[in-house]
N, CA, C and O of each residue as an XYZ file, in Angstrom:
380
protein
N       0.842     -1.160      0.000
C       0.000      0.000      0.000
C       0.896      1.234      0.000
O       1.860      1.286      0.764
N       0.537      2.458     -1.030
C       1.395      3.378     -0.739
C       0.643      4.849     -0.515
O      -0.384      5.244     -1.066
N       1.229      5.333      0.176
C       0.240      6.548      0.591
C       1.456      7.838      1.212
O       2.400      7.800      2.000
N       0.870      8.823      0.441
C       1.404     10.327      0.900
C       1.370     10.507      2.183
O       0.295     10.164      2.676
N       2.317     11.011      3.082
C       2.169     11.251      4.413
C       3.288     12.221      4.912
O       4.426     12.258      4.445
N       2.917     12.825      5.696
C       4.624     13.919      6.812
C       4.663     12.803      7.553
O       3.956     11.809      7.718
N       5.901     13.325      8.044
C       6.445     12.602      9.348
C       6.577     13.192     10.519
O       7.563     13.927     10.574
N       5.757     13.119     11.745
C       5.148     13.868     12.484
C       6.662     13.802     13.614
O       7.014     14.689     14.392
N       7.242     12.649     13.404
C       8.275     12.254     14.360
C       8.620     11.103     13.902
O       7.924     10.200     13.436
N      10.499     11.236     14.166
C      11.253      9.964     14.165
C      11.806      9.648     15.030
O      12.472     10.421     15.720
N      11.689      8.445     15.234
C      12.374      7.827     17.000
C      13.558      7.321     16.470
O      13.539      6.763     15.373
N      14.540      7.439     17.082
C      15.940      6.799     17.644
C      15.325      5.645     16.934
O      14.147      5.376     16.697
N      16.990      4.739     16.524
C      17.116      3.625     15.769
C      17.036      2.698     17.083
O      17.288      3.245     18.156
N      16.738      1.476     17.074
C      16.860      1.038     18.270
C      17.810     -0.628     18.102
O      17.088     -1.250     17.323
N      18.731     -1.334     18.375
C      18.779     -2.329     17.909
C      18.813     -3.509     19.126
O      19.485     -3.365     20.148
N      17.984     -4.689     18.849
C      18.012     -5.583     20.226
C      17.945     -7.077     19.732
O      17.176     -7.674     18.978
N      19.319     -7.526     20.628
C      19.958     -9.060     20.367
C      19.366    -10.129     20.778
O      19.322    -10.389     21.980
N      18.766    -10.987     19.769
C      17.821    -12.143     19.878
C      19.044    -13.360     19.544
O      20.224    -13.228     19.218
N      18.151    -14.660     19.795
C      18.498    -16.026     19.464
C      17.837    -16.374     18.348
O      16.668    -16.422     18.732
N      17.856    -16.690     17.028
C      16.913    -17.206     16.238
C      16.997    -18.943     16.557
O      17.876    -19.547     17.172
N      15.735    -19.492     15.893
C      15.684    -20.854     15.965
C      16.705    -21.492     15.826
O      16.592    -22.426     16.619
N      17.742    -21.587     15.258
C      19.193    -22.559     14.918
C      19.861    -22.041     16.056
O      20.917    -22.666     16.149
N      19.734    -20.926     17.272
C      20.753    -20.849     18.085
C      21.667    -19.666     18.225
O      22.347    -19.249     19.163
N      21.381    -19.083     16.453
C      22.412    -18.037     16.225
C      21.738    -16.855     17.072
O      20.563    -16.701     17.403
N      23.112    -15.907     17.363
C      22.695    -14.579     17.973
C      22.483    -13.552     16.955
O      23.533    -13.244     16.391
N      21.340    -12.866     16.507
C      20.947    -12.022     15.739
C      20.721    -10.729     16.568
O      20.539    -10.579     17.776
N      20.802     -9.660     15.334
C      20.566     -8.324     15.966
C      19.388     -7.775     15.134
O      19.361     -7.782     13.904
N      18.118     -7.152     16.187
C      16.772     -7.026     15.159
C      17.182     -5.600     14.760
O      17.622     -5.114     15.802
N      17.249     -4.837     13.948
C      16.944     -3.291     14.113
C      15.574     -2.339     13.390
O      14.982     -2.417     12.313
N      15.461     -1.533     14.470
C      13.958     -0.651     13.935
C      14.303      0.726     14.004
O      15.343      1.113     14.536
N      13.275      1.645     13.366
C      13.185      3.045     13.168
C      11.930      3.261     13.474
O      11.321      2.372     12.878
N      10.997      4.063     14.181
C       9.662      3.839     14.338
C       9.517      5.256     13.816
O      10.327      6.156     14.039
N       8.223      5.389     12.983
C       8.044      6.913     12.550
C       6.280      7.499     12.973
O       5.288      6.864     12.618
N       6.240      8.336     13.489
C       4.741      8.633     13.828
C       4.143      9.337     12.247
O       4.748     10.379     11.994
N       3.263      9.016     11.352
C       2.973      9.203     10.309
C       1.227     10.027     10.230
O       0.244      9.649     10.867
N       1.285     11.111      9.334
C       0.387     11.287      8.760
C      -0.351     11.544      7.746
O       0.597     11.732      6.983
N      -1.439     11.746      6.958
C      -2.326     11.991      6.128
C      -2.855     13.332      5.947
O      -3.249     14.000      4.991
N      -2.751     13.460      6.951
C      -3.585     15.219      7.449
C      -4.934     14.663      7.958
O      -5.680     15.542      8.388
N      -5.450     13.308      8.010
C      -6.298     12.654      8.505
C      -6.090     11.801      9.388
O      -6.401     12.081     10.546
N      -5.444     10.394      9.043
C      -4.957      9.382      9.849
C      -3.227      9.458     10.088
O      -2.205      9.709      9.449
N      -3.701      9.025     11.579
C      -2.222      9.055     12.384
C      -1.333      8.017     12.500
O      -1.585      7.402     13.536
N      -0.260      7.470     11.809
C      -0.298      5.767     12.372
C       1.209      5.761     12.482
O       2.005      6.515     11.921
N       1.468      4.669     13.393
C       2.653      4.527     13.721
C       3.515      3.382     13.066
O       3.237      2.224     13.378
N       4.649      3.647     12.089
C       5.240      2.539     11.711
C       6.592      2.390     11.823
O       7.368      3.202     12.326
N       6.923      1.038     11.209
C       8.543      1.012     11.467
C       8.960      0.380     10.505
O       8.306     -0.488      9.927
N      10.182      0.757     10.188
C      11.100      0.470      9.162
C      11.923     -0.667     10.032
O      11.837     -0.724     11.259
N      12.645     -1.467      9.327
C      13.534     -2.383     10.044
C      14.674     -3.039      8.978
O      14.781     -2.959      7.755
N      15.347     -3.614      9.848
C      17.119     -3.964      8.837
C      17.638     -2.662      8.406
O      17.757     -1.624      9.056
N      17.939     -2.933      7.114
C      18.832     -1.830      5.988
C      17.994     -1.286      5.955
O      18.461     -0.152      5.854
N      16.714     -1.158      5.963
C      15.660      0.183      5.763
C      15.885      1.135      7.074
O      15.953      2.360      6.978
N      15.940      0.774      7.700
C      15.684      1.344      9.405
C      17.471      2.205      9.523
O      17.574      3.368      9.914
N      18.450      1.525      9.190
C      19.842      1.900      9.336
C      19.697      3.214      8.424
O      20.013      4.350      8.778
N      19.086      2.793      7.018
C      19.087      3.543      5.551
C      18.255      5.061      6.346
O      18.852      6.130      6.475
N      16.892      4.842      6.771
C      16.096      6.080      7.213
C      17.339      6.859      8.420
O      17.878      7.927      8.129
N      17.629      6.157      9.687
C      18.487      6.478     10.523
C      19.176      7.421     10.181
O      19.070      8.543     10.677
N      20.029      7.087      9.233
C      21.850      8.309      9.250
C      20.426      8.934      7.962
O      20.094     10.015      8.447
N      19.631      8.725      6.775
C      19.370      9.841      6.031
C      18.364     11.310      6.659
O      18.086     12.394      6.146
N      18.018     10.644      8.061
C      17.438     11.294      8.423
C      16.262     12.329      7.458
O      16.807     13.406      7.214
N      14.975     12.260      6.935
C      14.060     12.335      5.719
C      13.640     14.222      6.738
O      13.781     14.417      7.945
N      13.223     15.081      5.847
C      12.632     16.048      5.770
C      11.609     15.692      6.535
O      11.121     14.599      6.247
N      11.159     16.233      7.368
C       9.677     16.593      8.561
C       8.938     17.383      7.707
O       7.772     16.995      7.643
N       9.209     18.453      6.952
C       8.502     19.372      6.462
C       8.155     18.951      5.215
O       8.050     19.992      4.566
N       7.908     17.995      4.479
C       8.023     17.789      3.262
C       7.187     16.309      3.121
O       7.471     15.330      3.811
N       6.209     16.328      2.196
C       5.448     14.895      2.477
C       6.074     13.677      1.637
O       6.826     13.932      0.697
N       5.790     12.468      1.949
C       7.166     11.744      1.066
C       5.768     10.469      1.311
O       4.842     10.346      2.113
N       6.395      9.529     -0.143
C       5.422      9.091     -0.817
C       6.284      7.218     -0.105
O       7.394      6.757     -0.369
N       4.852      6.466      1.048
C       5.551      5.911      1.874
C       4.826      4.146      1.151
O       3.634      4.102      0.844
N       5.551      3.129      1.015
C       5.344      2.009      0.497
C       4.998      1.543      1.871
O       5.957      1.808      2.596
N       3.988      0.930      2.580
C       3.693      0.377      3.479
C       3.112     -1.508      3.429
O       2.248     -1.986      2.693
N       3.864     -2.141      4.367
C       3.503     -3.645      4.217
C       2.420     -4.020      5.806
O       2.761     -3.982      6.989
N       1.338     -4.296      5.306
C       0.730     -4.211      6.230
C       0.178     -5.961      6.880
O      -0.266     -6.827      6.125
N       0.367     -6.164      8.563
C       0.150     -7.370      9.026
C      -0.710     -7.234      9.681
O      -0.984     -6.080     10.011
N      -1.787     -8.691     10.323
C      -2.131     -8.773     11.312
C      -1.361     -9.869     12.004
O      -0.725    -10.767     11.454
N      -1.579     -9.569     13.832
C      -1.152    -11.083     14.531
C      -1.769    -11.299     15.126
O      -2.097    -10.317     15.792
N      -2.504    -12.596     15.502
C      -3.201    -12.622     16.292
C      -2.786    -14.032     17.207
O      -2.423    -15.129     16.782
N      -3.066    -13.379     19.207
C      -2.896    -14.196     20.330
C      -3.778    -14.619     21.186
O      -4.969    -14.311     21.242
N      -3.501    -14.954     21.501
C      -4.222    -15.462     23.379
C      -3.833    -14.501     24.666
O      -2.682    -14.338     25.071
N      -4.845    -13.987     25.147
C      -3.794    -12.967     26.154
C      -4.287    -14.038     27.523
O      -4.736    -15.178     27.405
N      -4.023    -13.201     28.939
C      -3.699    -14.270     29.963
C      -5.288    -14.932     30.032
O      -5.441    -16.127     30.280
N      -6.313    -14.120     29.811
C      -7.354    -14.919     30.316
C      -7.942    -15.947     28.726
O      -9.021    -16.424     29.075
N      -7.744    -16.251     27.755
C      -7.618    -17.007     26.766
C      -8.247    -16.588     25.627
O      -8.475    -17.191     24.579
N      -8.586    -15.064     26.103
C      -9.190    -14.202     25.255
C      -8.646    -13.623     23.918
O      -7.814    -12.717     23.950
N      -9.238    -14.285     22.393
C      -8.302    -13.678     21.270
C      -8.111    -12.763     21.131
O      -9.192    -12.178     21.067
N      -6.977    -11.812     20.968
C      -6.558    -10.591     20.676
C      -6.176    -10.612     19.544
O      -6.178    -11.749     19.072
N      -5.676     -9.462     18.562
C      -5.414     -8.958     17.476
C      -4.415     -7.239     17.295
O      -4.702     -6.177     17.848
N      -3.699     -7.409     16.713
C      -2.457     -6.452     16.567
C      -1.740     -6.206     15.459
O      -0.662     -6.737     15.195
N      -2.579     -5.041     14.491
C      -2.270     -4.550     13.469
C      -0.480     -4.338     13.298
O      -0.096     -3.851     14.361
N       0.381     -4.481     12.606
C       1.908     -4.046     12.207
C       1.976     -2.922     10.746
O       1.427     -3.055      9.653
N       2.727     -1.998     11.175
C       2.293     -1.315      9.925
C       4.398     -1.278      9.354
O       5.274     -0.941     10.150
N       4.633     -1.634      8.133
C       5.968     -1.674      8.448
C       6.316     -0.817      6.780
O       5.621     -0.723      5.768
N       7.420     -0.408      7.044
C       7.643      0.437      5.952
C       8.515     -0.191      5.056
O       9.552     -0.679      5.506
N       8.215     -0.271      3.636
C       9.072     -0.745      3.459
C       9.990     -0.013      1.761
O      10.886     -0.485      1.061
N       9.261      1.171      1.684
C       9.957      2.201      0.792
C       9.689      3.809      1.443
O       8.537      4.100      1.763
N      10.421      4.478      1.560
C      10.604      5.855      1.433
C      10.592      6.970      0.665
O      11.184      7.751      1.410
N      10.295      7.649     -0.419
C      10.877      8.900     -1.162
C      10.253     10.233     -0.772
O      10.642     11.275     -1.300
C-alpha cells in the first residue's frame, strides 16, 4: 500500500539481540516513525537496511514523502484465553 504522508516524528534507531531458531545470535533493528495523512495518524517502522538507511538519512519533517507500506495482522491469546489482534504497519519504501 502506498500513501502520501509527513512525518510527524522519528524515534531513535533502536537495535536488540535475539536467538533465532538454529541458536544463532541475531541483531533485530527498527526506526519507528509517527505518520500522517492530514487525517490518519499511524505509527510505523522500518527495520534492517531500511531502518539503518532512514536512521543516518534522516528524511525532511517538512516535506510529504510518498511511503510504500507492508501491512500485518497477529493474532494471540492474552492471559485470560481471550483472542486478541495487533495490526503491524511496516515500511518498506521511502521517497
Amino acid at each position: 500500500m502506498d500513501r502520501l504522508v509527513l512525518i510527524k516524528e522519528q524515534l531513535p534507531m533502536r537495535e536488540r539481540s535475539y536467538t533465532d531458531q538454529q541458536g544463532q545470535q541475531k541483531v533485530f533493528v527498527s526506526t519507528g516513525f509517527v505518520l500522517t495523512d492530514g487525517i490518519n495518524t499511524m505509527f510505523a517502522e522500518a527495520v534492517g537496511d531500511m531502518a539503518r538507511a532512514l536512521d543516518q538519512q534522516k528524511p525532511d519533517l517538512t516535506v510529504p514523502h510518498l511511503v510504500t507500506f507492508e501491512l500485518s495482522c497477529r493474532e494471540w491469546l492474552d492471559q485470560q484465553q481471550q483472542r486478541r489482534f495487533e495490526n503491524g504497519v511496516r515500511i518498506v519504501r521511502m521517497a
